[in-house]
Structure formats: C-alpha cells, structure tokens
MILOVEX-511069 format. One line per field, with one value per residue: residue in one letter; x, y, z of N, C-alpha, C in turn. Coordinates in steps of 0.1 Angstrom, whole numbers. Each point is the difference from the previous one (the first is absolute). Layout:
N
code <- A,...
nX <- X,...
nY <- Y,...
nZ <- Z,...
caX <- X,...
caY <- Y,...
caZ <- Z,...
cX <- X,...
cY <- Y,...
cZ <- Z,...
***
This chain:
140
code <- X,X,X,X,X,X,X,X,X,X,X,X,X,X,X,X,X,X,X,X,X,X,X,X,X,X,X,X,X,X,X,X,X,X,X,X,X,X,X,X,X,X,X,X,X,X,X,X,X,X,X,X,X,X,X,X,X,X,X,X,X,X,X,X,X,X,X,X,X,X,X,X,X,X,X,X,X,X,X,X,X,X,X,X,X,X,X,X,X,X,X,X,X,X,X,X,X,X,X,X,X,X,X,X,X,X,X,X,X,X,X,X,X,X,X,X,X,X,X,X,X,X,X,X,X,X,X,X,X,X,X,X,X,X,X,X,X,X,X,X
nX <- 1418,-9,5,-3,6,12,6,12,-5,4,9,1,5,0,12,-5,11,-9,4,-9,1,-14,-3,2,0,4,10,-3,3,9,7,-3,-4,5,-16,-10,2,0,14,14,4,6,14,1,14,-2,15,2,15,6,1,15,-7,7,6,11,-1,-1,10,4,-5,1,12,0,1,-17,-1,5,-8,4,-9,-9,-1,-11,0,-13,5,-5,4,7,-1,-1,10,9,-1,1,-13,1,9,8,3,-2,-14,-1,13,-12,-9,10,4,6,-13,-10,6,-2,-12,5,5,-7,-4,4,-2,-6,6,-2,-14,-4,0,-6,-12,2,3,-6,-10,-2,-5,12,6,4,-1,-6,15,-4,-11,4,11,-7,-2,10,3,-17
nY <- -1524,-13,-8,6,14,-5,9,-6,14,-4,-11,7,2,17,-6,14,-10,-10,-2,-8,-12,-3,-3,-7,1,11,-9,-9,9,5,-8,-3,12,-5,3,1,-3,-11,11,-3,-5,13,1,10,-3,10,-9,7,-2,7,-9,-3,-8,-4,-13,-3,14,-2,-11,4,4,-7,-9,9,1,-2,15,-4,-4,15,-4,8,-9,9,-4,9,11,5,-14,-2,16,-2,-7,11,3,-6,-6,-6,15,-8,8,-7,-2,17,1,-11,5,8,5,12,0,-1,16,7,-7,8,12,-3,-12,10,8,-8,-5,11,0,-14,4,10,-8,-9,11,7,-14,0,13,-5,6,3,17,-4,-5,1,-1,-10,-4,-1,-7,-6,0,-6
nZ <- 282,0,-12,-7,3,8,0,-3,1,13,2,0,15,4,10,-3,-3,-6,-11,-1,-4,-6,11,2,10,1,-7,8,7,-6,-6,14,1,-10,-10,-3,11,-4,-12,-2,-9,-1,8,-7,0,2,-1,0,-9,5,5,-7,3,9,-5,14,-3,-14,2,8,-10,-5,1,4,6,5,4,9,5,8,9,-1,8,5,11,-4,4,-8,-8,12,-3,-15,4,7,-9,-6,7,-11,-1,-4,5,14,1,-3,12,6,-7,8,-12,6,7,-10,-6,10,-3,-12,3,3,-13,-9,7,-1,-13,-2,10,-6,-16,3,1,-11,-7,14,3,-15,2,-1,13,-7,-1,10,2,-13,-4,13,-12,-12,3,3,-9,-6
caX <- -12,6,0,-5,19,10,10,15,12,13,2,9,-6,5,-7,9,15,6,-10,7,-11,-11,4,-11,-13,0,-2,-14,-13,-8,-8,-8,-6,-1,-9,-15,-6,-14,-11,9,2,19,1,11,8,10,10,7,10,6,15,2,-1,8,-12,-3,-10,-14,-5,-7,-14,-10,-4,5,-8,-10,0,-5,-11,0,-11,1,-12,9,-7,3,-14,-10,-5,0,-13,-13,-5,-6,-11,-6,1,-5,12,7,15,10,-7,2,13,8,-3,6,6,14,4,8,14,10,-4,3,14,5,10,12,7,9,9,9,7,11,14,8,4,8,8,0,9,16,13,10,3,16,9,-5,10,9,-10,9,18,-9,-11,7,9,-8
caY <- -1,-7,7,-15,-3,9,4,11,8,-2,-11,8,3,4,-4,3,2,-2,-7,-14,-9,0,-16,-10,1,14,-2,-8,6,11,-9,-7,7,-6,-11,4,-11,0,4,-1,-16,4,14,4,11,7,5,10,0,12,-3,-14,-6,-11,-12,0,10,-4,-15,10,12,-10,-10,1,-3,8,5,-8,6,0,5,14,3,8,-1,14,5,4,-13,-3,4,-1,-14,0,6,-10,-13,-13,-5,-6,6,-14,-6,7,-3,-12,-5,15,-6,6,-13,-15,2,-2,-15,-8,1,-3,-9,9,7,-11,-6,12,6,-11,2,13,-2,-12,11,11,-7,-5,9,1,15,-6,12,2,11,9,8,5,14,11,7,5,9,11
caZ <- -8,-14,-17,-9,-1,9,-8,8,-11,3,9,11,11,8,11,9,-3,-17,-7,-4,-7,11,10,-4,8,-9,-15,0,0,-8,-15,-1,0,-14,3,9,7,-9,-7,-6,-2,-1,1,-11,8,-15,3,-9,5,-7,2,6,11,2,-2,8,7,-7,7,14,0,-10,6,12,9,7,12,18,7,11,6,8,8,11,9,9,15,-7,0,15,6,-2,1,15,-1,-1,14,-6,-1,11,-9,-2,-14,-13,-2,-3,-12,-12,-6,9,9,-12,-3,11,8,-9,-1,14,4,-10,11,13,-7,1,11,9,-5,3,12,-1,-10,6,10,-3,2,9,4,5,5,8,7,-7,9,13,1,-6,8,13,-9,-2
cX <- 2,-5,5,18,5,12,9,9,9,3,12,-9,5,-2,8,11,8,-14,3,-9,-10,1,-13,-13,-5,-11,-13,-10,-4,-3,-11,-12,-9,-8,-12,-6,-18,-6,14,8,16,0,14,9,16,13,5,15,7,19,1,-1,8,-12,-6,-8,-8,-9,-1,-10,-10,-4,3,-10,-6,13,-5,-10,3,-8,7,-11,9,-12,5,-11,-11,-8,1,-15,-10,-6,-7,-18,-11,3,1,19,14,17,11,-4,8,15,5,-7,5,7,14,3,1,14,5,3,6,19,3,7,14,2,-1,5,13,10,1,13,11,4,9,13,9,6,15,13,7,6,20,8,-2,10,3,-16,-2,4,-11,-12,6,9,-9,-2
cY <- -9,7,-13,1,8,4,8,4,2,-9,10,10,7,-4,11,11,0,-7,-17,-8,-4,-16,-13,3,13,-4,-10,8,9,-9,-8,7,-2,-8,7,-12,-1,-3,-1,-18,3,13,1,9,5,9,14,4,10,-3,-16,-8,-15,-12,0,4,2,-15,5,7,-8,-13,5,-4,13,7,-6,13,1,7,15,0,7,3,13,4,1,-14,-1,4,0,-17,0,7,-13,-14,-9,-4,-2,2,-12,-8,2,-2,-12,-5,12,-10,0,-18,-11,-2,-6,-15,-10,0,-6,-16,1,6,-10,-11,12,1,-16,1,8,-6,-14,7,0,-10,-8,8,-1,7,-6,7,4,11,8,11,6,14,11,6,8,15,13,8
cZ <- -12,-10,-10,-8,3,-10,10,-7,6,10,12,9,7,13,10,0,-12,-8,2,-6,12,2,-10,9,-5,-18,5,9,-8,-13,8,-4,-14,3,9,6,-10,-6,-10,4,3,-2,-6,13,-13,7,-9,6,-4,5,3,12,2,3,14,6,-4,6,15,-2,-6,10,21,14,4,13,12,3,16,8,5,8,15,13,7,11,-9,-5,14,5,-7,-1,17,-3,-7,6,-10,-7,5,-5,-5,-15,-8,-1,-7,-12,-13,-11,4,10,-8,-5,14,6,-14,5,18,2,-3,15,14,-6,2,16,10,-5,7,21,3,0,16,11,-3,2,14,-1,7,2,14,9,-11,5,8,2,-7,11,16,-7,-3,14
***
C-alpha cells in the first residue's frame, strides 16, 4: 500500500532460523512504497537503527540489487479442463507466450553452450586401464 513515508524500526528479519539483515530487493520494495503515485513529487523512507551495522551490509541493502523475478506459473488439470471448456482457447498459445517459457527460451543458449561443453568434456576421455578392469570385474 503506498504512503507518502516508509519507516523501519528495524533492518533485521526473522527468516525462519535466525534473524539477519533484510536483502536489497527486500529494502527496495518496501521504501519503494514511499511516494503516492500522483499525488506526492517524493517519498520519504526512515531507517531506525538499534545496533551497529557493518558498511558493507549497509552498501548491499541500500545500493543492492532488485530480487530476480521467477515465474510460478503451473499448468494443472483444472486450467487443462476449463480451457477444454471454452472453443476459442488454445493451451499451446497460453504455454508459449507464459512468462515461465520466456525465462526458459532466455536460459537455453547458457544450457547448449553447457552441454557441447560437457559433451567436447566426454569425447576427450580416454580410457587406458582397460586390463586392470578386466581383473576387477572378473574378481567381482
């Protein structure tokens, strides 16, 4: 919900298991929140510190980078059949324009740069124990 100022009375986060300092993607969405689309020119966001903080991790929360965005789109029976229930849609459509298939159509030159590697990797291997294999395998 914006607000014309965000205030954090405390930069620490239980995640769980322990507490720890909140991530930069964490610290920019919640100050972004500073500011009423509008109807305000700036939005005020107000640190409050109750313990020393190291520069570093102060320069990680401030200047850090946004969180990656990963699609959760999940293709179940239920979207399956109620698309079967309306003629005008086309499930393929909907797959190949998901944002899940944009991630996936983005990392695909990264995984066949990966796997000629792995396969340049796999024909270089020569195999030169061939009788000591032999005695192991006749042994087993």
């Amino acid at each position: 919900m914006p607000a014309r100022t965000v205030v954090f009375t405390n930069v620490k986060k239980f995640d769980g298991e322990k507490q720890r300092w909140i991530t930069g993607g964490e610290y920019i969405q919640m100050s972004g929140r500073a500011g009423r689309r509008g109807l305000d020119k700036k939005g005020t966001t107000i640190l409050m510190f109750d313990e020393k903080m190291e520069s570093d991790v102060a320069k990680g929360m401030l200047k850090g980078n946004s969180d990656n965005l990963l699609s959760s789109f999940y293709l179940g029976y239920h979207m399956l059949l109620n698309s079967q229930r309306l003629e005008d849609i086309d499930v393929e459509y909907i797959l190949a324009r998901s944002f899940l298939q944009f991630q996936q159509d983005v990392k695909l030159p990264v995984l066949k740069a990966e796997y000629a590697a792995k396969q340049e990797k796999y024909r270089g291997i020569i195999f030169t124990a061939e009788a000591e294999m032999e005695t192991l395998f006749t042994l087993k």
